[in-house]
N, C-alpha and C positions, 0 to 999 in steps of 0.2 A: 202543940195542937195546931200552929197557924201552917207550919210544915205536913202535915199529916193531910191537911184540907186541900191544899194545894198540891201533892201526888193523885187525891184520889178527883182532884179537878183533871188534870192532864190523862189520868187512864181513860175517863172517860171521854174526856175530847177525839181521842184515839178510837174509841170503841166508833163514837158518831162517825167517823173520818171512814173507818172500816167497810158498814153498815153503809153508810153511801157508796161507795167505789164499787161495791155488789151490788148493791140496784141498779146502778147505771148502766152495767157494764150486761144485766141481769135484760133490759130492757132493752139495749142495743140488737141483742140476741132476741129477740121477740117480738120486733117491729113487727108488724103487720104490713105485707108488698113486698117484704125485704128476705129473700131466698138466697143465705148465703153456704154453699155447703161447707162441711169440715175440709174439703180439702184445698178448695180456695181462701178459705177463711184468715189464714197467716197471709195472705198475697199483700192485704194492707197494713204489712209491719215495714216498719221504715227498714229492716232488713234483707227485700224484696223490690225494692227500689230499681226499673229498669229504664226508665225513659226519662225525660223532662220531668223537674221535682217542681209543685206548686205549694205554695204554703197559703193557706185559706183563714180569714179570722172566724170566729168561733158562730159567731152568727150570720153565713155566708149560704145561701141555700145551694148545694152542689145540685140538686136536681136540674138545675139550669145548665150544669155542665158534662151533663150525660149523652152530647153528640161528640164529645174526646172519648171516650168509650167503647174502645170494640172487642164484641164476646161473640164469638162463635153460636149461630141460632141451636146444632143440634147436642151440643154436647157443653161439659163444664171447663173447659180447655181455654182458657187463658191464651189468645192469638195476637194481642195488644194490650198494655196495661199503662195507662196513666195513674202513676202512684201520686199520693196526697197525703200531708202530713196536715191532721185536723189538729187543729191548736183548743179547738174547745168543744160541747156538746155536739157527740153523731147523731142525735136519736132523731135526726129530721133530714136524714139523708134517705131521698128518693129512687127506686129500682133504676138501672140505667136501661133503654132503649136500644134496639138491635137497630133499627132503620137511619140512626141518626149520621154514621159513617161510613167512609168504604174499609172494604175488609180486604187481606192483600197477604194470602198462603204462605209470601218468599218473603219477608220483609228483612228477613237476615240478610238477602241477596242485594238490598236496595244499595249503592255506594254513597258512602258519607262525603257531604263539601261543608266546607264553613263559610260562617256568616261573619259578611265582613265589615258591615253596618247594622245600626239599631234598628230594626224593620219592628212592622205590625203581621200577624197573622191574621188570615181571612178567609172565611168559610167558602169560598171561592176566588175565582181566579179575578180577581180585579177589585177597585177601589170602592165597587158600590155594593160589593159582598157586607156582611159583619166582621164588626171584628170579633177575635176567638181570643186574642191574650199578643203578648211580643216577645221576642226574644235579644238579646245584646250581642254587639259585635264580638267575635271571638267562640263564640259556642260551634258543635260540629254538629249537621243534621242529618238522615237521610232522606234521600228522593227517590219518587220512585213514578214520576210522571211530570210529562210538562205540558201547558195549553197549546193550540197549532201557534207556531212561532218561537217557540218555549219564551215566552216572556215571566211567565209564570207557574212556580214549581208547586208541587201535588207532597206533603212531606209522609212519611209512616203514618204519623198521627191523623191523613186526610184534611189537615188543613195547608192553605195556602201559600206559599211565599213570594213575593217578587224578585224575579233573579236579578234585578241591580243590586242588590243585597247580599248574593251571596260571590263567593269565590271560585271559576271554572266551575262549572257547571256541567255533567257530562252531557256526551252532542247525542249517545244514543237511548236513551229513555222515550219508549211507547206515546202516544202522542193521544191526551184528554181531550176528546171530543166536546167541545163548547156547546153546542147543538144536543148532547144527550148527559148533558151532568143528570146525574138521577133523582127522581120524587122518593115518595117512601116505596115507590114498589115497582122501581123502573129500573134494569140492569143497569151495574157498571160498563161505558164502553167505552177499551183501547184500541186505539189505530196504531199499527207498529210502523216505521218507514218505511217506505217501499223503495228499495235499494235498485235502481237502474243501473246495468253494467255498463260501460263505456265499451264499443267494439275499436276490438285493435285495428289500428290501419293494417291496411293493405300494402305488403313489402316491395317496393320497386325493383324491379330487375337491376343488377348491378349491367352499369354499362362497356360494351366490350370493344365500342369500336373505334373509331382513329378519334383524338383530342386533341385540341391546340397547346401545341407545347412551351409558348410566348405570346405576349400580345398577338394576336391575327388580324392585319386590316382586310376587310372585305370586298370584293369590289362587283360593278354592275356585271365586267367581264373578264376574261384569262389574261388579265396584263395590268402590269401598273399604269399602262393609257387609260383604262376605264377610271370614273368616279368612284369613291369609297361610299359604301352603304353601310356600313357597321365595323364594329370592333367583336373579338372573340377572347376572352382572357383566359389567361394558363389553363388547359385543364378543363376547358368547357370541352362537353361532345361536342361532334361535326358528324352529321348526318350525310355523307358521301353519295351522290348518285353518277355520276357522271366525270368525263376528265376531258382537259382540249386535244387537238390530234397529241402535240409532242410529251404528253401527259405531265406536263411540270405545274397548269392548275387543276383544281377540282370545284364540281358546280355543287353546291350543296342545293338541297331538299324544298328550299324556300326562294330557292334562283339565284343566289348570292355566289362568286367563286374566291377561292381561297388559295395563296400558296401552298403548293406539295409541299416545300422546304419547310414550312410551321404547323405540320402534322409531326404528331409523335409515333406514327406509324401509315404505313403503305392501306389503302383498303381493301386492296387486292386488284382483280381483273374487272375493269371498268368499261362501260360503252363511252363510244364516242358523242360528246352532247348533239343533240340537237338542234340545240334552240343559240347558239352561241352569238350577240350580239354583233353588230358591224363595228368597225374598227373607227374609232372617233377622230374627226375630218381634225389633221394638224400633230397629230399625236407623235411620239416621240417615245422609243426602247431607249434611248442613250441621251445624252446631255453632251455635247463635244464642243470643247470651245479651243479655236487657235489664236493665241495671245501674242503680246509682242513682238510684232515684225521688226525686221530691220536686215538693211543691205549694207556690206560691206566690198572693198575693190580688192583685188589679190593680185591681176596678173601676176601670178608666179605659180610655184609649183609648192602644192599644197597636203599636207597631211591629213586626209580621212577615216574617217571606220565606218563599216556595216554595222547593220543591226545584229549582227552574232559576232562583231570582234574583230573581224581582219581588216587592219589597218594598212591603204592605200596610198601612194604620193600622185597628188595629178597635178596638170595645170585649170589652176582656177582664173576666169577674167572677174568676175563679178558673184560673189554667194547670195543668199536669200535664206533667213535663218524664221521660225516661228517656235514658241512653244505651246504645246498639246496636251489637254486634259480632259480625260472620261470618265461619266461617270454611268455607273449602268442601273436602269432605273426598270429592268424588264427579269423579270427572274432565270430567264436563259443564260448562263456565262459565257462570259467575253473571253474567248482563250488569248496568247499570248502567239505571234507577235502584235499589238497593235501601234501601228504606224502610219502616216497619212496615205492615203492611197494613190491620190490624184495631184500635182505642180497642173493650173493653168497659166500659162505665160503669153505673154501678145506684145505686139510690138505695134500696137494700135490700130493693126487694120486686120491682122490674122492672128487666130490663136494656135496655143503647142503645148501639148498635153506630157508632164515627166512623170513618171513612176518610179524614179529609183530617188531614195532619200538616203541619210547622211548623217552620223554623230560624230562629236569632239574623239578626238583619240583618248587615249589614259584612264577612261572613268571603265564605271562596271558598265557593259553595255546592255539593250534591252532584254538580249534572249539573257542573259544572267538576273536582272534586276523584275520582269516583268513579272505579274503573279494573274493567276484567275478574277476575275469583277462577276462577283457574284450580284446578286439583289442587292443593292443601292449601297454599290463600292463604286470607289472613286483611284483612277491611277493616281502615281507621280507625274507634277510636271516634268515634260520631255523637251528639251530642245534638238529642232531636226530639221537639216539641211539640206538647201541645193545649190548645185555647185554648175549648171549650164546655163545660165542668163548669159546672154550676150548682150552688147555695150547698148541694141537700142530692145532690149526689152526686159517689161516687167512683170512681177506676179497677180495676174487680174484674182485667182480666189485658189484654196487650199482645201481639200476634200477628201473625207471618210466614208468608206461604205460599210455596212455591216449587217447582215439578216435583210437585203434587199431593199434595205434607206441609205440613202447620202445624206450625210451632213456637210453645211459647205458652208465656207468663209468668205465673203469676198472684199478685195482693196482695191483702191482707186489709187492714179496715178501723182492725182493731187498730195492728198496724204501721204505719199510714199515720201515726196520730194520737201512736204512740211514735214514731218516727225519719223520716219521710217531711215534716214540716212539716202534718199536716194539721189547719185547723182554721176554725171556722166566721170566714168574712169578711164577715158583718155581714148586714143588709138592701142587697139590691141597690139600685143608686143607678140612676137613671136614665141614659142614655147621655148624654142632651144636658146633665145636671148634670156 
């Protein structure tokens, strides 16, 4: 009998268990406010799940959270769904509200970022919004607006985020006008960026005309006597206007002139400058210095060479020997032969002008050894000779001429007779003794 009581205790517990779960579920269906059709009606099974899951306690009023909520005003089309797993009694869930969020056609299209810290959600862009709920580091969201600056993202949902929060963030999302976030009956308004094209430059002519082929010094005028006013490195243009009569400079464009020889090309048919500066008082094409004097006595008969080679025997009383070094500082070359020009000789009261000079036999002589002095070459030193001093005279000074300058050396008799060897070499002898 105790068994028998206690089966027919348990069915009926079962029946009561029954008999509720239909009422409730009876009444759910029946609210009054609450317009759910059949074909939304499965939307709120946990199998239907598309967004952020919330789990609610059982005595939680959700009407409070009917601005997560967006339903299409004209139709039954489910365009956003926060899904909610109720843990206990529905029967005091309130209609949701159209005006409470923004609504957003493409929301598939929005791109998803994650969040890379534990943030707060807020019904707006900044700290003095509400809050709406939070989300954990690690979750993935989408966006689909940010405030002017994008400091602050816009998610699917219409609630807020802080982008310190999240991870890349894209740069081109429509921009949430601060000024028109909406009341219940004010437009959504996005400002999209307004993409300014950058204009391409403007292509410089490639340059065609003469360029310095090596450092270029510059100078005030057509010569290395002028002062330098600039430098031109490999490769810069040279704007050519002008050349000097014998056309070896050119005046450039800003007044400046320039060796021909540091052009990497001719500019072609040139006028002759006009404006070509005066020739600076003291100035110097060449550098010529004659070095080491020294007399020696011979009376005898002696072996000489020309400056091309043929070796002579004369009688020598007395030689006069100097060495000679050029260096050419003018862009015009120095052809070859150079040799001193001018012996002045004196015998203390009259002078006597030689022009023929003199080399050692045996060696390579000048016309074989000499070369061209271009711009700032410098010869070999030369030793070169005179062979007619007689017993009472000496060499007052030794002289170069070249492009209309004399260079000149000049010695005193003092000197001669302290460091030069000079000294009386007797009664001359006859030749034939």
């Amino acid at each position: 009998m105790r068994r028998f009581l206690i089966a027919i205790g348990a069915v009926f517990a079962i029946c009561i268990i029954l008999i509720g779960g239909v009422f409730t579920i009876s009444g759910f269906s029946s609210e009054p406010g609450i317009d759910i059709p059949q074909s939304t009606a499965s939307s709120f099974a946990p199998t239907n799940i598309v967004s952020d899951e919330h789990s609610f306690p059982h005595d939680l009023d959700v009407s409070e959270m009917s601005e997560s909520i967006n339903m299409k005003a004209d139709s039954d089309t489910l365009l956003y769904q926060k899904s909610f797993q109720f843990a206990g009694n529905v029967s005091n869930i309130a209609q949701p509200t159209e005006s409470a969020s923004l609504m957003v056609s493409e929301a598939a299209a929005a791109p998803f970022v994650v969040v890379i810290r534990d943030v707060f959600l807020y019904t707006g862009p900044g700290l003095d919004y509400e809050q709406t709920g939070s989300l954990k580091a690690g979750n993935a969201v989408r966006v689909r607006a940010c405030n002017p600056g994008c400091t602050w993202y816009q998610l699917d949902s219409g609630t807020w985020i802080p982008g310190e929060g999240l991870s890349a963030p894209p740069l081109d999302l429509p921009i949430f006008d601060i000024e028109a976030i909406p009341t219940a009956s004010a437009p959504v308004v996005f400002v999209w960026p307004t993409v300014t094209p950058t204009p391409l430059p403007t292509p410089t002519p490639e340059w065609s005309g003469p360029r310095a082929k090596e450092y270029a010094i510059l100078r005030r005028g057509p010569g290395t006597i002028y002062d330098r006013v600039g430098v031109a490195v490999p490769g810069a243009p040279l704007r050519v206007t002008a050349q000097n009569q014998a056309g070896d400079w050119y005046q450039l464009e800003n007044g400046a002139w320039v060796a021909a020889f540091l052009l990497d090309r001719k500019p072609g048919e040139l006028p002759i400058a006009a404006n070509i500066p005066p020739r600076p008082a003291g100035a110097r094409d060449l550098a010529v210095t004659f070095s080491s004097p020294w007399y020696a006595c011979h009376q005898s008969s002696t072996l000489f060479a020309t400056p091309f080679g043929e070796e002579i025997l004369q009688w020598v009383y007395r030689s006069f020997r100097v060495t000679m070094t050029i260096r050419n500082l003018n862009t015009a070359p120095l052809l070859p032969i150079y040799k001193p020009t001018r012996w002045i000789l004196t015998d203390g009261s009259s002078e006597f002008v030689e022009t023929v000079s003199w080399v050692e036999p045996g060696l390579r002589y000048p016309a074989e050894r000499q070369r061209i002095l271009y711009y700032d070459d410098s010869s070999l030193p030369e030793t070169w000779y005179l062979l007619t001093l007689r017993r009472d005279q000496w060499v007052r000074a030794v002289e170069f001429e070249w492009n209309g300058e004399v260079y000149r050396t000049e010695f005193s008799l003092e000197e001669a007779r302290a460091h030069q060897n000079y000294k009386d070499c007797g009664a001359p002898r006859d030749a034939e003794n």
